[in-house]
C-alpha positions as CSV (number, residue, x, y, z in Angstrom):
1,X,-65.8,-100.9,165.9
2,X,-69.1,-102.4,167.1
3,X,-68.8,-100.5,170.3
4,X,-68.4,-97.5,168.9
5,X,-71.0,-97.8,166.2
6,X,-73.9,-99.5,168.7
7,X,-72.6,-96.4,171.5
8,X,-73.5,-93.8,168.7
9,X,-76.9,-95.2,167.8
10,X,-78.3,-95.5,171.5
11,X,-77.1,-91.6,172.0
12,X,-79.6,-90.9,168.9
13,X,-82.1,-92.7,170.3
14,X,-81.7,-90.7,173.6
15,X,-82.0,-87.7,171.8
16,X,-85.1,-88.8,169.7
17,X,-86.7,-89.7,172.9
18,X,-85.5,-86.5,174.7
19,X,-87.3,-84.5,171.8
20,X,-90.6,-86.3,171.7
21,X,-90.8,-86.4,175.5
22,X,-90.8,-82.7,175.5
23,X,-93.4,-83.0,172.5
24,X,-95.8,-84.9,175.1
25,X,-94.9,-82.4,177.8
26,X,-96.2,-79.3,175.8
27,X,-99.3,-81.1,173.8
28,X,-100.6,-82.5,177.3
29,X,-99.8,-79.5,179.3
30,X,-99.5,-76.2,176.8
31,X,-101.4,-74.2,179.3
32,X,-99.4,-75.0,182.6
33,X,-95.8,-74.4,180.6
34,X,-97.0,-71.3,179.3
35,X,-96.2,-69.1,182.1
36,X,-92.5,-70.6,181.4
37,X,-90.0,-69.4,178.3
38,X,-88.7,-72.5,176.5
39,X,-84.9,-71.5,176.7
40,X,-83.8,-74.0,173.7
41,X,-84.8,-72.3,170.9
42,X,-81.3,-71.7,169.2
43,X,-80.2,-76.0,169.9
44,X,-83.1,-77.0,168.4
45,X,-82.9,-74.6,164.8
46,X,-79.4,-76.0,165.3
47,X,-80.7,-79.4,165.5
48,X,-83.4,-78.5,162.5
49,X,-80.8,-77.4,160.2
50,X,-77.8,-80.4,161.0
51,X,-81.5,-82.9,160.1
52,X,-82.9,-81.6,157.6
53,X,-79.2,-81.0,155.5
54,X,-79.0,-85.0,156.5
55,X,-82.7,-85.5,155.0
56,X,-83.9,-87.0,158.1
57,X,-87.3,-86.1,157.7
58,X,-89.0,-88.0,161.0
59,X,-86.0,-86.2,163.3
60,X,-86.9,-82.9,161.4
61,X,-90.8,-83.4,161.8
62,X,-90.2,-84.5,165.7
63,X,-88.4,-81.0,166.3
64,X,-91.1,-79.0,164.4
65,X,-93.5,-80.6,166.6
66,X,-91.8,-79.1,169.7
67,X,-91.1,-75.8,168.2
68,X,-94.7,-75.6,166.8
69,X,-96.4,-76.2,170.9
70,X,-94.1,-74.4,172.2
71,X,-94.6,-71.9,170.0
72,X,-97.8,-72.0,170.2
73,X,-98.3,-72.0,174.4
74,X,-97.2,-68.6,174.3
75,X,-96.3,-65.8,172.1
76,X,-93.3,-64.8,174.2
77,X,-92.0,-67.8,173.2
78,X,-92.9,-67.3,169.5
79,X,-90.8,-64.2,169.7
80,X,-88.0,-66.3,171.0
81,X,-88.5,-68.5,168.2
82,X,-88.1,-65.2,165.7
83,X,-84.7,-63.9,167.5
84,X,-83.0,-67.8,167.2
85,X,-83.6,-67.5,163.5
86,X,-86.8,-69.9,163.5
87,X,-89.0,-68.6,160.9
88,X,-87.0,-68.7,158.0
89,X,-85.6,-72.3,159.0
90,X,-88.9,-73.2,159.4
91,X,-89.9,-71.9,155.6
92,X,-87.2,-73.8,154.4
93,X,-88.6,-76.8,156.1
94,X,-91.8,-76.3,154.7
95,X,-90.3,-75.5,151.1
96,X,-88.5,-78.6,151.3
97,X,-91.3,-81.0,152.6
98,X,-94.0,-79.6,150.3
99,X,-92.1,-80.5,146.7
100,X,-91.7,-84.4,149.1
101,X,-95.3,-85.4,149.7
102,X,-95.9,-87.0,146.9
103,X,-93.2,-89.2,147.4
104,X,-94.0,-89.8,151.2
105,X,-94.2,-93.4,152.1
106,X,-94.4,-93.3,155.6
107,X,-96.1,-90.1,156.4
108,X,-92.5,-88.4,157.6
109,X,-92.9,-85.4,155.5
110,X,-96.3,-84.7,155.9
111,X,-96.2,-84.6,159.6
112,X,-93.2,-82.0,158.9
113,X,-95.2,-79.7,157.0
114,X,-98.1,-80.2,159.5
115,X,-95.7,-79.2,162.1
116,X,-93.8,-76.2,160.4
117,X,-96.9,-74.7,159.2
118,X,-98.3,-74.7,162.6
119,X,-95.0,-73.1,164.3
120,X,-95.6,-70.0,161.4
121,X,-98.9,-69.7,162.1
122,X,-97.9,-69.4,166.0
123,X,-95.1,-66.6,164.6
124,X,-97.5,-64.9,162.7
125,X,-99.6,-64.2,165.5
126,X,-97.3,-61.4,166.9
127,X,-96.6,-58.1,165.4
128,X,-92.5,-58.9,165.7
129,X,-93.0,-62.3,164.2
130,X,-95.0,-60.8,161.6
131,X,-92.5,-58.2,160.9
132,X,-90.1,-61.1,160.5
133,X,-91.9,-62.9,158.3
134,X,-92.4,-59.7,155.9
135,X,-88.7,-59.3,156.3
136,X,-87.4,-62.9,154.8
137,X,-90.2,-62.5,152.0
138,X,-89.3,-59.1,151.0
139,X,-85.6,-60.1,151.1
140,X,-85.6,-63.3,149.3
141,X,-84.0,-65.0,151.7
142,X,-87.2,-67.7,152.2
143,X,-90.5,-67.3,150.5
144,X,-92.6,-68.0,153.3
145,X,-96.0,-66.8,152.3
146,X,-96.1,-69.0,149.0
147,X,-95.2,-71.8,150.7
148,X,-98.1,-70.9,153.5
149,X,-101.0,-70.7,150.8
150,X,-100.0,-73.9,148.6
151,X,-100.4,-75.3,152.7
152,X,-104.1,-74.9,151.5
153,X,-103.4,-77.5,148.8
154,X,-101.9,-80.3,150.7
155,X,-105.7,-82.2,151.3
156,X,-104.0,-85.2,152.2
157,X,-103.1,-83.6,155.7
158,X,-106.5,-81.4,157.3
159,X,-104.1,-80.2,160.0
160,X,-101.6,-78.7,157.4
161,X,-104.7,-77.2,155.7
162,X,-105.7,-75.1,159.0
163,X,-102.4,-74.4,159.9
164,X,-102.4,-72.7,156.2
165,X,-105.7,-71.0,156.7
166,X,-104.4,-69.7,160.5
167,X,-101.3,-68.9,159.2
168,X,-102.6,-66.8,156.2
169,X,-105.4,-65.2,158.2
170,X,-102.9,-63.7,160.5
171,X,-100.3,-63.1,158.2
172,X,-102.8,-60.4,156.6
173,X,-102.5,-58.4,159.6
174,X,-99.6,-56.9,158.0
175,X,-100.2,-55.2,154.9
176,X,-97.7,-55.6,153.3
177,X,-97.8,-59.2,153.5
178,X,-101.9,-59.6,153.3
179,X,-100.5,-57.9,149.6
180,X,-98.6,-61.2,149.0
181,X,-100.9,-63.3,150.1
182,X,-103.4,-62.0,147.3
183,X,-100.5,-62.5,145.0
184,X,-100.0,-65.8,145.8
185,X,-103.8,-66.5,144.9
186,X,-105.3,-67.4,148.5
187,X,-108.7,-66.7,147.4
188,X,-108.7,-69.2,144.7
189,X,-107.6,-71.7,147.3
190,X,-110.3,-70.7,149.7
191,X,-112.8,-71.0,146.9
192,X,-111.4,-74.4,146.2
193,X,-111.6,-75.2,149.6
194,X,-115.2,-74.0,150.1
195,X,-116.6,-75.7,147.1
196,X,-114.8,-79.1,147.5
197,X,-116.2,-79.3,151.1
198,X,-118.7,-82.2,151.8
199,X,-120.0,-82.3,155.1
200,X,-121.3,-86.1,154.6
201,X,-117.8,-87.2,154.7
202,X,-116.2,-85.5,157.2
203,X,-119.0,-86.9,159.8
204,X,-118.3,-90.4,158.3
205,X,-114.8,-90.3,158.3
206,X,-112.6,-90.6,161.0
207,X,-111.1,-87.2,161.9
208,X,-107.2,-86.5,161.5
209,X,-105.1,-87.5,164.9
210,X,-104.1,-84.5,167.4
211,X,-103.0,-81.2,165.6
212,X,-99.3,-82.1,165.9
């Protein structure tokens, strides 16, 4: 009944605040958590996966976000991320969110791009989580570096832009994977980039919010 239905919809709210709270924790205090391994790693690919099957893209983007700083405070945790399955979820995010943008009304699957881009780039920094990444390309089971370069595309989010460029840049590391990345045309899409770029506007426009 009413009970039941109103009980149900204050728990998701908990857990929405739950998540963003710990989004705060690590944007405002990366550094100080670092020295700390984020032990949720396989609940919150759990939670990814139930969201984005559901297509609830602002639940989905609001997890990235936590996964991306966490991610990002420390590369031991990055590894985590790798073992709990996170790189190839996070692809799939990105696959999914990138064919979306145009559509996007209220900015939902940007922001999950932004964020899932940024939580590869923090994988790719390791030598394991690079490993990984070559591992779902070569397989087929996610095409992550594809997905990474058309990040380069997406001009209507800067952050998702860097986050392609980072991701790329450490991606090529790995030779095997720098090979797809030249597949996948990245230096057309730097060239693009480099010619399109007018620093008149971006010192009289406002700049993009904080990375995540």
């Amino acid at each position: 009944g009413g009970e039941g239905a109103d009980s149900e919809a204050e728990e998701k709210k908990e857990r929405r605040l739950l998540v963003e709270a710990q989004g705060i924790l690590y944007q405002r205090c990366g550094a100080q958590l670092s020295m700390y391994r984020y032990p949720c790693y396989p609940m919150l690919c759990g939670m990814v996966e139930q969201k984005l099957t559901r297509g609830d893209a602002g639940m989905v983007a609001s997890l990235c976000r936590v996964v991306s700083l966490s991610a990002a405070a420390d590369t031991g945790n990055a590894d985590e991320l790798v073992l709990a399955g996170g790189a190839r979820l996070l692809a799939e995010v990105l696959g999914k969110y990138l064919q979306m943008v145009d559509e996007d009304l209220d900015g939902t699957c940007v922001r999950s791009c932004l964020t899932a881009s940024h939580a590869l780039a923090a994988i790719a920094q390791s030598s394991a989580g690079r490993e990984e990444l070559w591992r779902i390309e070569e397989s087929g089971e996610s095409r992550v570096v594809p997905r990474m370069v058309a990040c380069l595309t997406l001009k209507a989010s800067p952050g998702t832009v860097a986050a392609g460029i980072h991701g790329v840049i450490a991606m090529s590391e790995h030779d095997q994977l720098l090979g797809r990345v030249l597949e996948c045309g990245v230096v057309w899409r730097l060239l693009e980039l480099v010619l399109s770029y007018d620093p008149a506007v971006e010192s009289s426009e406002p700049q993009e919010g904080a990375p995540l």
